[in-house]
mmCIF file of the N, C-alpha and C atoms, coordinates in Angstrom:
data_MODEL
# 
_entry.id   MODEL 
# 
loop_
_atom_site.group_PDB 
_atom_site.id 
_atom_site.type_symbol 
_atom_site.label_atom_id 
_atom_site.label_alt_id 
_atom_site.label_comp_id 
_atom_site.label_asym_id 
_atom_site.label_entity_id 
_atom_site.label_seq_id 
_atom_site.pdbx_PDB_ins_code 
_atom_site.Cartn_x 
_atom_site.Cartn_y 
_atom_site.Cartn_z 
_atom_site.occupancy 
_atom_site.B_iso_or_equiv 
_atom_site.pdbx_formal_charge 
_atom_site.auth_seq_id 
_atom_site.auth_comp_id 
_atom_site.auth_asym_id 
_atom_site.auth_atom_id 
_atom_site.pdbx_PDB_model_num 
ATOM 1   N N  . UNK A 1 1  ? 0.832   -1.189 0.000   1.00 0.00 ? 1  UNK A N  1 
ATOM 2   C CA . UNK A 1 1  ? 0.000   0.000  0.000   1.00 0.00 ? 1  UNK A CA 1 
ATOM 3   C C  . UNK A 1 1  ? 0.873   1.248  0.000   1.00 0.00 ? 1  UNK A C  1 
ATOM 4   N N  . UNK A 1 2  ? 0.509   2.466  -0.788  1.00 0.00 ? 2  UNK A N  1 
ATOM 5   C CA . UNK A 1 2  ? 1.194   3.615  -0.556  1.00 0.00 ? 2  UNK A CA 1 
ATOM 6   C C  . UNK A 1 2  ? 1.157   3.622  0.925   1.00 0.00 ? 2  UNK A C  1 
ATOM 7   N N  . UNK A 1 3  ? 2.121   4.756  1.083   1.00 0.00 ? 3  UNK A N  1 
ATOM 8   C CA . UNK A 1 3  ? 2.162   5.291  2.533   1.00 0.00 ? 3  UNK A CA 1 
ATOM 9   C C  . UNK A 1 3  ? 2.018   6.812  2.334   1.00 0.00 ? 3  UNK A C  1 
ATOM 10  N N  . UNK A 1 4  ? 0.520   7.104  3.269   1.00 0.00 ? 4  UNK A N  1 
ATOM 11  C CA . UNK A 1 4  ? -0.328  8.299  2.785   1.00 0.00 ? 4  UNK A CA 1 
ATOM 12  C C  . UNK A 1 4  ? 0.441   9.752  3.345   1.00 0.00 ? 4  UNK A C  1 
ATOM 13  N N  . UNK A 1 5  ? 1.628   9.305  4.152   1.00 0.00 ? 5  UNK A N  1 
ATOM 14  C CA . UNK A 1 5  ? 2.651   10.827 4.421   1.00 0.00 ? 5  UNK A CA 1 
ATOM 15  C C  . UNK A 1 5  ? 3.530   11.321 3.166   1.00 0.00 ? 5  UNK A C  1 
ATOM 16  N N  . UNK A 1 6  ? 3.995   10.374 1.808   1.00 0.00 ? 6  UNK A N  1 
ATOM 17  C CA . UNK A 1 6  ? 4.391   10.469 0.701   1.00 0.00 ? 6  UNK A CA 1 
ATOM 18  C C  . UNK A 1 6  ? 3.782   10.723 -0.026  1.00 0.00 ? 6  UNK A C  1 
ATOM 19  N N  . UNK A 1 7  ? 4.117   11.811 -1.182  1.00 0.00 ? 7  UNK A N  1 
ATOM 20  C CA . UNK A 1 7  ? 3.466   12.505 -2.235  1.00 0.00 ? 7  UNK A CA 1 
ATOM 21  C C  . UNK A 1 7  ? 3.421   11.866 -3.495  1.00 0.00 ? 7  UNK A C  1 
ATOM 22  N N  . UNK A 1 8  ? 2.455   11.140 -4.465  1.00 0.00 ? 8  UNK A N  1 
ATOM 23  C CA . UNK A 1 8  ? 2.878   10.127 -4.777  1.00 0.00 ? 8  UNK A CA 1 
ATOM 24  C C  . UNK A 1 8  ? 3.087   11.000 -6.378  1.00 0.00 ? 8  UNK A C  1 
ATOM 25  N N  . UNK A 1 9  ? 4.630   11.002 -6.351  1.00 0.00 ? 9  UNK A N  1 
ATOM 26  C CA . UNK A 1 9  ? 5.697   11.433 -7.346  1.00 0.00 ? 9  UNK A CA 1 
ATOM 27  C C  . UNK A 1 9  ? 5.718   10.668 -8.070  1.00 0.00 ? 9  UNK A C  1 
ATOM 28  N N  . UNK A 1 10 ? 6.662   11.072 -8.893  1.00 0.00 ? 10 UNK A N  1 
ATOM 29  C CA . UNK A 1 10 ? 7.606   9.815  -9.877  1.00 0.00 ? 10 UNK A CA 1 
ATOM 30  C C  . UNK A 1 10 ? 8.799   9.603  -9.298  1.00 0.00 ? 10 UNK A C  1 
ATOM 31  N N  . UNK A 1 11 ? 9.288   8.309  -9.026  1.00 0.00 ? 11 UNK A N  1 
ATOM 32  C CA . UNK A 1 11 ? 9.970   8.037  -8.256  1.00 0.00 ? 11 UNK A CA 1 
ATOM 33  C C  . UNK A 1 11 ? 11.782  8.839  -8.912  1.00 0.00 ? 11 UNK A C  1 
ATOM 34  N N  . UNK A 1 12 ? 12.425  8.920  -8.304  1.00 0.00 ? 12 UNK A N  1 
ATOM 35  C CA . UNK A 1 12 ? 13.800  9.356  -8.739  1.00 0.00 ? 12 UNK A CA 1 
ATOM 36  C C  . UNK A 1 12 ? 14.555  7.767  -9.817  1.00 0.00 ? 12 UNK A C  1 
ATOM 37  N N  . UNK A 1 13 ? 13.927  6.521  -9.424  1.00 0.00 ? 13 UNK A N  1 
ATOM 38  C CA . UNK A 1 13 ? 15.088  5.698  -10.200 1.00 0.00 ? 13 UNK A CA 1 
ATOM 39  C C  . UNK A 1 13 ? 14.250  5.968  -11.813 1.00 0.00 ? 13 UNK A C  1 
ATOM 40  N N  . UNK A 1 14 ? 12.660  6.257  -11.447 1.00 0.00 ? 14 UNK A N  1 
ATOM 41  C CA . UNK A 1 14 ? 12.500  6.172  -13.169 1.00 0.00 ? 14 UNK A CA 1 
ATOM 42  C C  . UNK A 1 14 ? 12.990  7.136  -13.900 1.00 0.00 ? 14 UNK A C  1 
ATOM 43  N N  . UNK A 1 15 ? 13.018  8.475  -13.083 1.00 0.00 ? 15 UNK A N  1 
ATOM 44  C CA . UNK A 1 15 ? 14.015  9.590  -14.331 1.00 0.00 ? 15 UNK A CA 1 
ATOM 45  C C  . UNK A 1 15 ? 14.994  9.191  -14.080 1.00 0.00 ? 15 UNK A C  1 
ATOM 46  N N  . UNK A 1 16 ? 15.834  8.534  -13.635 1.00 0.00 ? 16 UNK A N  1 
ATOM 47  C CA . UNK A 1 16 ? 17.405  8.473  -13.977 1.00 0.00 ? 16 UNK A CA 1 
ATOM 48  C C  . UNK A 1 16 ? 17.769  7.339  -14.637 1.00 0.00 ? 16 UNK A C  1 
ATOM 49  N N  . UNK A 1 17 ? 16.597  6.558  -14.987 1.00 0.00 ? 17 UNK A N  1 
ATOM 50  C CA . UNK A 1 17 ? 16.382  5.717  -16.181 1.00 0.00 ? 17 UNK A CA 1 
ATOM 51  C C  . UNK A 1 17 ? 16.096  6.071  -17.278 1.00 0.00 ? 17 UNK A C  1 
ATOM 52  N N  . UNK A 1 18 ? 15.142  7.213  -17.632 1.00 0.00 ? 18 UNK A N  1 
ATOM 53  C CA . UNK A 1 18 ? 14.801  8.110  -18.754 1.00 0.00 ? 18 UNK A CA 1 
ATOM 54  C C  . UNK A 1 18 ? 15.970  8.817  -19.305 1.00 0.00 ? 18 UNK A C  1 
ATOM 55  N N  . UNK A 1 19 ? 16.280  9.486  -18.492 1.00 0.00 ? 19 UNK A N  1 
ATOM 56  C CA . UNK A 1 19 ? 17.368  10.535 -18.518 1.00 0.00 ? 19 UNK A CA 1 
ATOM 57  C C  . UNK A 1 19 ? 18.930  9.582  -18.723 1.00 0.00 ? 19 UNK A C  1 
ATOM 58  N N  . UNK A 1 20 ? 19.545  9.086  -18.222 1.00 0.00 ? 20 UNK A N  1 
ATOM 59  C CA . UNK A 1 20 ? 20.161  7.534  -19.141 1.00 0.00 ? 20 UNK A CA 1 
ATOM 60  C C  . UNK A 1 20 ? 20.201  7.289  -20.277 1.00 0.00 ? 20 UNK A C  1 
ATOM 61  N N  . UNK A 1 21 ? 18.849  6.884  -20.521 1.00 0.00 ? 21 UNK A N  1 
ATOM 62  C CA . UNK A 1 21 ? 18.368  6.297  -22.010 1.00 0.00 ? 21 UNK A CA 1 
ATOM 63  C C  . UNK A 1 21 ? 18.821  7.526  -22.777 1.00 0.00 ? 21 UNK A C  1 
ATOM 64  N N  . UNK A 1 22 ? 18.240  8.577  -22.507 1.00 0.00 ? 22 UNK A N  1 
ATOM 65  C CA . UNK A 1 22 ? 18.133  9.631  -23.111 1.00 0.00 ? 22 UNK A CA 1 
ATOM 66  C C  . UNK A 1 22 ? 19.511  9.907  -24.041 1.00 0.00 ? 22 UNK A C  1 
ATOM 67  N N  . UNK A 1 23 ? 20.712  10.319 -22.670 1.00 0.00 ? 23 UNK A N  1 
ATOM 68  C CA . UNK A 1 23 ? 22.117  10.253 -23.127 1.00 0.00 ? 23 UNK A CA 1 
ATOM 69  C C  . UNK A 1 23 ? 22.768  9.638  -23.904 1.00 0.00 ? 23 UNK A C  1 
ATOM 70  N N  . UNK A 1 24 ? 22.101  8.227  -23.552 1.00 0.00 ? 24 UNK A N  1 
ATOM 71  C CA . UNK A 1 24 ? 22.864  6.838  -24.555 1.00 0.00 ? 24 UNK A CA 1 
ATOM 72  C C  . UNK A 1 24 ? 22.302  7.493  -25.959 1.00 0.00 ? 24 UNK A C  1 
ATOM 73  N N  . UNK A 1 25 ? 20.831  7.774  -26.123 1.00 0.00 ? 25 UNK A N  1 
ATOM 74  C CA . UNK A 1 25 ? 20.768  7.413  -27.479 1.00 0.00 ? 25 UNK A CA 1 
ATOM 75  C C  . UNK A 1 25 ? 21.358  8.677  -28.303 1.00 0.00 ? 25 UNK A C  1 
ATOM 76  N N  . UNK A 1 26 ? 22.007  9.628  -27.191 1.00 0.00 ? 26 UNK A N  1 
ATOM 77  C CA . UNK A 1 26 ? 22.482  10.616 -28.812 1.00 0.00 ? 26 UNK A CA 1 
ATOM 78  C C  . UNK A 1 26 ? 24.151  10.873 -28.322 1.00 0.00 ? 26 UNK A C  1 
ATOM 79  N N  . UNK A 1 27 ? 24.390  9.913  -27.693 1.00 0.00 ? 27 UNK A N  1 
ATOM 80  C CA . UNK A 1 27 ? 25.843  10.012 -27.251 1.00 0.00 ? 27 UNK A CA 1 
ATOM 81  C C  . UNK A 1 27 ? 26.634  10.545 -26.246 1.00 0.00 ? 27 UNK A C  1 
ATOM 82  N N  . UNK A 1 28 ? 25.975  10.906 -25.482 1.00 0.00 ? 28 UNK A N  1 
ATOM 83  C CA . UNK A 1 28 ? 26.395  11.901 -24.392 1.00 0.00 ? 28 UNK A CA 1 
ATOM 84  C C  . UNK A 1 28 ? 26.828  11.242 -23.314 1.00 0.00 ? 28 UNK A C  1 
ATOM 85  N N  . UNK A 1 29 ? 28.091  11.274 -22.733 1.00 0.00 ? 29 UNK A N  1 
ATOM 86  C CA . UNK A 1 29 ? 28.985  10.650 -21.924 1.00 0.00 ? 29 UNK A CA 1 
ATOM 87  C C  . UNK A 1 29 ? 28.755  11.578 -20.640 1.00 0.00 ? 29 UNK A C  1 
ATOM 88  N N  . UNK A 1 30 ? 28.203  11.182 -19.310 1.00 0.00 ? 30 UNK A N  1 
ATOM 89  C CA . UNK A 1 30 ? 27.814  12.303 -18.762 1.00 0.00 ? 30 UNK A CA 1 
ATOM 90  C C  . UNK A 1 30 ? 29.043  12.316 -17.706 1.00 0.00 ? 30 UNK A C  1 
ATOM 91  N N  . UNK A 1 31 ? 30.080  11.556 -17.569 1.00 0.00 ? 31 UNK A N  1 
ATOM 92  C CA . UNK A 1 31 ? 30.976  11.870 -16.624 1.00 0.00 ? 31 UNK A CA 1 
ATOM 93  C C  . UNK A 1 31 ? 31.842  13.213 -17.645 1.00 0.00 ? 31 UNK A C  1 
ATOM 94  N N  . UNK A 1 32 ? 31.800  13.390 -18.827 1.00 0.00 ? 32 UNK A N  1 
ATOM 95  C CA . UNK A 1 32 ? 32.856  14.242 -19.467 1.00 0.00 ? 32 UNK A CA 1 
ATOM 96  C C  . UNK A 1 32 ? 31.942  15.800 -19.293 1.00 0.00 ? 32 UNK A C  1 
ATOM 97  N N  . UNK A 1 33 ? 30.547  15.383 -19.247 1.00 0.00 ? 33 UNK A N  1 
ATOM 98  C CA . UNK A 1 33 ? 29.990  16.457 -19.222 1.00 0.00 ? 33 UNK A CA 1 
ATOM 99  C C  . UNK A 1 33 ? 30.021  17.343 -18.075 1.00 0.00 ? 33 UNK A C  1 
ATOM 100 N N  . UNK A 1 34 ? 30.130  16.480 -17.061 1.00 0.00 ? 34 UNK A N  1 
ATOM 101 C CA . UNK A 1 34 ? 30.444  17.085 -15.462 1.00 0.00 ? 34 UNK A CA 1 
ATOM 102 C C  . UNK A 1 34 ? 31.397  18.174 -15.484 1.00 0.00 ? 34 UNK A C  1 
ATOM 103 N N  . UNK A 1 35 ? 32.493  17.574 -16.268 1.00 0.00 ? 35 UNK A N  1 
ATOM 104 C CA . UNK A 1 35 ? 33.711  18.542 -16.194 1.00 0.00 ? 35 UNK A CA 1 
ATOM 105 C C  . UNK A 1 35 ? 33.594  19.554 -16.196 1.00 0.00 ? 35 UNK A C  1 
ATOM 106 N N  . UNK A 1 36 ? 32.817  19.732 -17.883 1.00 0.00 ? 36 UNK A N  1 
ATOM 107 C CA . UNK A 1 36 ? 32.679  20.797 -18.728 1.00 0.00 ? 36 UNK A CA 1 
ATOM 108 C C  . UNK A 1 36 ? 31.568  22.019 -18.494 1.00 0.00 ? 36 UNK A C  1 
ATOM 109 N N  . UNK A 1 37 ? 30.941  21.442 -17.242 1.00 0.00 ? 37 UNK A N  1 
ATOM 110 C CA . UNK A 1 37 ? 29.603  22.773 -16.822 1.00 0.00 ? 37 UNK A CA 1 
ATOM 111 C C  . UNK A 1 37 ? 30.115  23.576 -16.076 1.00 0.00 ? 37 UNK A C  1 
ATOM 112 N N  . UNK A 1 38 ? 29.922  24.718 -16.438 1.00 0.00 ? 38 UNK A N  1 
ATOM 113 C CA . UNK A 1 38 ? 30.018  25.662 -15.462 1.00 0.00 ? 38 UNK A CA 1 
ATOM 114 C C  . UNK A 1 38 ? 29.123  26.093 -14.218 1.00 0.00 ? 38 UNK A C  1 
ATOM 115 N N  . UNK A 1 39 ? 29.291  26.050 -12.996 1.00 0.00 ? 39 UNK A N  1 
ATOM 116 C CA . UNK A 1 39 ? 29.036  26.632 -11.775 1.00 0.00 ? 39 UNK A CA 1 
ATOM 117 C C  . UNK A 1 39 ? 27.332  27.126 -12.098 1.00 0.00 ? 39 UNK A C  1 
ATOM 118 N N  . UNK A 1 40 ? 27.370  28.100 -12.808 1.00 0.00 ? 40 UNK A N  1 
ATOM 119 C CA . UNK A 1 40 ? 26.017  29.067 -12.796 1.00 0.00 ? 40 UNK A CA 1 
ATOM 120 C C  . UNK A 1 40 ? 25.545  28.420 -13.832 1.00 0.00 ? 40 UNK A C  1 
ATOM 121 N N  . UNK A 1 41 ? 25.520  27.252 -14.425 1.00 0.00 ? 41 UNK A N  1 
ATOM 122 C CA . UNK A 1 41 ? 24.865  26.537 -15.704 1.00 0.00 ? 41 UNK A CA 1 
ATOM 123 C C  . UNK A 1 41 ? 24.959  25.225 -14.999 1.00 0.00 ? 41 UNK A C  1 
ATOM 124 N N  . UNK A 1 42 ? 24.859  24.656 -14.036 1.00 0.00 ? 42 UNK A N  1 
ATOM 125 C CA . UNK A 1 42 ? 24.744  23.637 -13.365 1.00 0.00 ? 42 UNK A CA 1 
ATOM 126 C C  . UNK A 1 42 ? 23.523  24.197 -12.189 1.00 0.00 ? 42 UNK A C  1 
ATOM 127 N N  . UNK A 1 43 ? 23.686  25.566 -11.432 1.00 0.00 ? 43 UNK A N  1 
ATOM 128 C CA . UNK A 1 43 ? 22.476  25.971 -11.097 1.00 0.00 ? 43 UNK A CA 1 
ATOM 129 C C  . UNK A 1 43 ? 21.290  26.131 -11.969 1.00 0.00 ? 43 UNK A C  1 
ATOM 130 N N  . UNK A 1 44 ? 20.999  26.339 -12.630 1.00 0.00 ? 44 UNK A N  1 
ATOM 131 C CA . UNK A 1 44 ? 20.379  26.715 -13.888 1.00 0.00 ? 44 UNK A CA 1 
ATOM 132 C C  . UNK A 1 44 ? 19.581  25.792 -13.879 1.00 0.00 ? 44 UNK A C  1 
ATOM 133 N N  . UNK A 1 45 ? 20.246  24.433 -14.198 1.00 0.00 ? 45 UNK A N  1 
ATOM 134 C CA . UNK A 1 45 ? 19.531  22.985 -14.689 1.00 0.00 ? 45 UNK A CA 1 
ATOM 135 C C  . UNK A 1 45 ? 18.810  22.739 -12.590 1.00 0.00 ? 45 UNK A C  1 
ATOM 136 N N  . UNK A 1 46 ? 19.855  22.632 -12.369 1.00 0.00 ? 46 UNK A N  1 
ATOM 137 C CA . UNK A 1 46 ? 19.103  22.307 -10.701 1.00 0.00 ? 46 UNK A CA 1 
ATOM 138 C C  . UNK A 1 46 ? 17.577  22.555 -10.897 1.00 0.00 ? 46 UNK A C  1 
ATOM 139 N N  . UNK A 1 47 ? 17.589  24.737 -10.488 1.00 0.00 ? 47 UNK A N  1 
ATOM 140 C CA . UNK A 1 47 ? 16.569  25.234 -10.661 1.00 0.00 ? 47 UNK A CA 1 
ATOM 141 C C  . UNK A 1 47 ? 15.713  24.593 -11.620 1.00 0.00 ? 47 UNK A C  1 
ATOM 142 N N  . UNK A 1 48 ? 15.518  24.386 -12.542 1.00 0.00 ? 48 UNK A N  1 
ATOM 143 C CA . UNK A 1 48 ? 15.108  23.846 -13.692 1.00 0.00 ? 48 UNK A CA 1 
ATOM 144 C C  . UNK A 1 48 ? 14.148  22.494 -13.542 1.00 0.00 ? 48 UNK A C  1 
ATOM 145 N N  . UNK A 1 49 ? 15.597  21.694 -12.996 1.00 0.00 ? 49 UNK A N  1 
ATOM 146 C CA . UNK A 1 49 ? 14.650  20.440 -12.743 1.00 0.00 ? 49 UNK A CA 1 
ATOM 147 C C  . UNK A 1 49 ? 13.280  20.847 -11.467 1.00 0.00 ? 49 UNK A C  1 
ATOM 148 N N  . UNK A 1 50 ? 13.813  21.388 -10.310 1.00 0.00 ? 50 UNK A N  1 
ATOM 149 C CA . UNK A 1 50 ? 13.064  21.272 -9.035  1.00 0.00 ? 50 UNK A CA 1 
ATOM 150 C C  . UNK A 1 50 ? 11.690  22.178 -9.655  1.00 0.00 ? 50 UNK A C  1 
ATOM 151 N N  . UNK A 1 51 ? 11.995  23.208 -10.433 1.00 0.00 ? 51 UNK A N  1 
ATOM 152 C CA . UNK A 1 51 ? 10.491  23.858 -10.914 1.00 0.00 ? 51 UNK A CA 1 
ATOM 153 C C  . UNK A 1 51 ? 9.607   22.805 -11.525 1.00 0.00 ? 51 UNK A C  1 
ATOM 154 N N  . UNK A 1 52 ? 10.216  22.023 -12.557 1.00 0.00 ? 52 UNK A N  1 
ATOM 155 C CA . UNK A 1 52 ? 9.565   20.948 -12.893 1.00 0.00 ? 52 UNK A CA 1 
ATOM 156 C C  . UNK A 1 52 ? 9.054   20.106 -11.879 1.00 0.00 ? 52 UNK A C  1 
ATOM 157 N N  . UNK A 1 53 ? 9.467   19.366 -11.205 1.00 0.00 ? 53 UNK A N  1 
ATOM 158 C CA . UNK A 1 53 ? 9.211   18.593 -10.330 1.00 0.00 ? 53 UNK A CA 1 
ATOM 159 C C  . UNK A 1 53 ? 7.797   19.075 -9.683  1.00 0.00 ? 53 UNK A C  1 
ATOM 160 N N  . UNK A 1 54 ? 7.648   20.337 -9.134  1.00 0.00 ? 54 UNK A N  1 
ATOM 161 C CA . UNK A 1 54 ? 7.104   20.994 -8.404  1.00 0.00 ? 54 UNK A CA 1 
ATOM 162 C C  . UNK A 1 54 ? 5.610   21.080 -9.685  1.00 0.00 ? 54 UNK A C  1 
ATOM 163 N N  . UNK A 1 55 ? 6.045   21.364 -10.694 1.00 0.00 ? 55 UNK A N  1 
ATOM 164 C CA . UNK A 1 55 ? 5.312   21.032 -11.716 1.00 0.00 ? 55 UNK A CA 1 
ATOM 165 C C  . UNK A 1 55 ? 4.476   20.194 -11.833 1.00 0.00 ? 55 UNK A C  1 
ATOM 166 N N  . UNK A 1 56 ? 5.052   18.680 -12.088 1.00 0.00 ? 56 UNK A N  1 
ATOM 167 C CA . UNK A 1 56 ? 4.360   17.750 -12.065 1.00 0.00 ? 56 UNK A CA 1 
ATOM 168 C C  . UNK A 1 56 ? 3.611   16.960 -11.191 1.00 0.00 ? 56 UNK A C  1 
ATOM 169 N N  . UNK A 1 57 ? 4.233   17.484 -9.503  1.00 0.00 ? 57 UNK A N  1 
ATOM 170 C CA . UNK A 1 57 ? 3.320   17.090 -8.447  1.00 0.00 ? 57 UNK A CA 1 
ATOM 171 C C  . UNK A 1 57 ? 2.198   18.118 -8.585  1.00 0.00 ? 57 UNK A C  1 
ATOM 172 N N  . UNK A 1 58 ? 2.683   18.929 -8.582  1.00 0.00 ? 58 UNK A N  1 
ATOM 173 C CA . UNK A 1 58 ? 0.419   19.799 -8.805  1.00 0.00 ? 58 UNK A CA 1 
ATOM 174 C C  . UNK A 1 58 ? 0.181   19.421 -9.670  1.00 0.00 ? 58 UNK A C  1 
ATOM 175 N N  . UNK A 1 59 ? 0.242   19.144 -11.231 1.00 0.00 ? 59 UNK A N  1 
ATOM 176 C CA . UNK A 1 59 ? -0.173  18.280 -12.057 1.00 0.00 ? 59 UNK A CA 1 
ATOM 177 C C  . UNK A 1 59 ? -0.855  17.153 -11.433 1.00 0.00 ? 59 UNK A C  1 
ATOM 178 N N  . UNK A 1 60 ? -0.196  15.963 -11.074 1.00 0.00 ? 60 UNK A N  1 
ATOM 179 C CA . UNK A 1 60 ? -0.569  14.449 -10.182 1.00 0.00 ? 60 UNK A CA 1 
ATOM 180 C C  . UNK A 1 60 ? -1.715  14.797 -9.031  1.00 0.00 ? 60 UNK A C  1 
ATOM 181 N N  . UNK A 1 61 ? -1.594  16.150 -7.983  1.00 0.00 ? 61 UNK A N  1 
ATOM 182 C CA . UNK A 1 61 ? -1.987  16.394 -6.999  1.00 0.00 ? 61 UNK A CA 1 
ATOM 183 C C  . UNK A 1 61 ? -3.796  16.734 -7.652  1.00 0.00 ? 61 UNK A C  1 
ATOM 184 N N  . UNK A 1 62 ? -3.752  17.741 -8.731  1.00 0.00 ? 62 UNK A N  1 
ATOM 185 C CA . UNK A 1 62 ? -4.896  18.055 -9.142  1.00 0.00 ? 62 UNK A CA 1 
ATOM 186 C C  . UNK A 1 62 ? -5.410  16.820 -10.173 1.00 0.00 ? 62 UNK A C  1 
ATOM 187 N N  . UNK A 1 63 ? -5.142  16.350 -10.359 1.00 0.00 ? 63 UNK A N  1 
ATOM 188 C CA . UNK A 1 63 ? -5.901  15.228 -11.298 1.00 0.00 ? 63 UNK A CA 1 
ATOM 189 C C  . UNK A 1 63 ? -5.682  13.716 -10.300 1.00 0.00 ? 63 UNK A C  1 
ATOM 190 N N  . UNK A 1 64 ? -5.618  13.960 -9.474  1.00 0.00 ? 64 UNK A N  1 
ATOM 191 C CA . UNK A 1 64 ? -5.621  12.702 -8.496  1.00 0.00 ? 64 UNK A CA 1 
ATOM 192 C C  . UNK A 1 64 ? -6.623  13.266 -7.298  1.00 0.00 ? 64 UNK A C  1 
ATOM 193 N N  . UNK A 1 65 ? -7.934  13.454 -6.894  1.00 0.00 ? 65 UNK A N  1 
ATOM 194 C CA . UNK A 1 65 ? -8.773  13.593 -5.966  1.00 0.00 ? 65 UNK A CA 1 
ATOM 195 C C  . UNK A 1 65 ? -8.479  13.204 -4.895  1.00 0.00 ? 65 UNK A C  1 
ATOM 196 N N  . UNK A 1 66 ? -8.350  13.778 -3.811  1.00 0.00 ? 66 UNK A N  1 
ATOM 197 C CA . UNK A 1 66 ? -7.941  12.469 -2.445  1.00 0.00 ? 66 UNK A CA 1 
ATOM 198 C C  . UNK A 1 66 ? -9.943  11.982 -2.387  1.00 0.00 ? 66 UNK A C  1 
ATOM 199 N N  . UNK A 1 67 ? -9.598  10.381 -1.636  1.00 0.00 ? 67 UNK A N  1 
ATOM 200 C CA . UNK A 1 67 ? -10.275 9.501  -1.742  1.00 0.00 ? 67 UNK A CA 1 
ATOM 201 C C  . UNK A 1 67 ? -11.382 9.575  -0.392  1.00 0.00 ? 67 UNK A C  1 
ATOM 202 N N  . UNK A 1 68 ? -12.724 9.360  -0.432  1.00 0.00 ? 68 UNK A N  1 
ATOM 203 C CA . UNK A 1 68 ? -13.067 10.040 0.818   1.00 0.00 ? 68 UNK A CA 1 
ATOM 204 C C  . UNK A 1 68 ? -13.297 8.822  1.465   1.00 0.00 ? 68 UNK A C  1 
# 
């Protein structure tokens, strides 16, 4: 059973399975990429992702009714 104190997200292993796939299929080696980001373009993506995130739980939150 869920556990009703958790927000029911997408879990972190399935995007880092997506996001994986993703790399493989157009070549992108992500340890070389580490190197190569800069500081304020590594914040950037952070910000980026967590707006999303935040995104898609009110997305899930509003099209999921709690149950009475």
């Amino acid at each position: 059973m869920a556990d009703p104190k958790k927000p029911n997200g997408v879990p972190n292993s399935i995007i880092d399975l997506l996001v994986n796939d993703i790399f493989k299929k157009n070549g992108i080696n992500t340890e070389e990429v580490k190197g190569k980001l800069p500081n304020d373009q590594k914040q950037v993506i952070k910000e980026l992702v967590e707006d999303l995130s935040k995104q898609v739980d009110s997305f899930l939150n509003s099209n999921n009714p709690t149950k009475k």
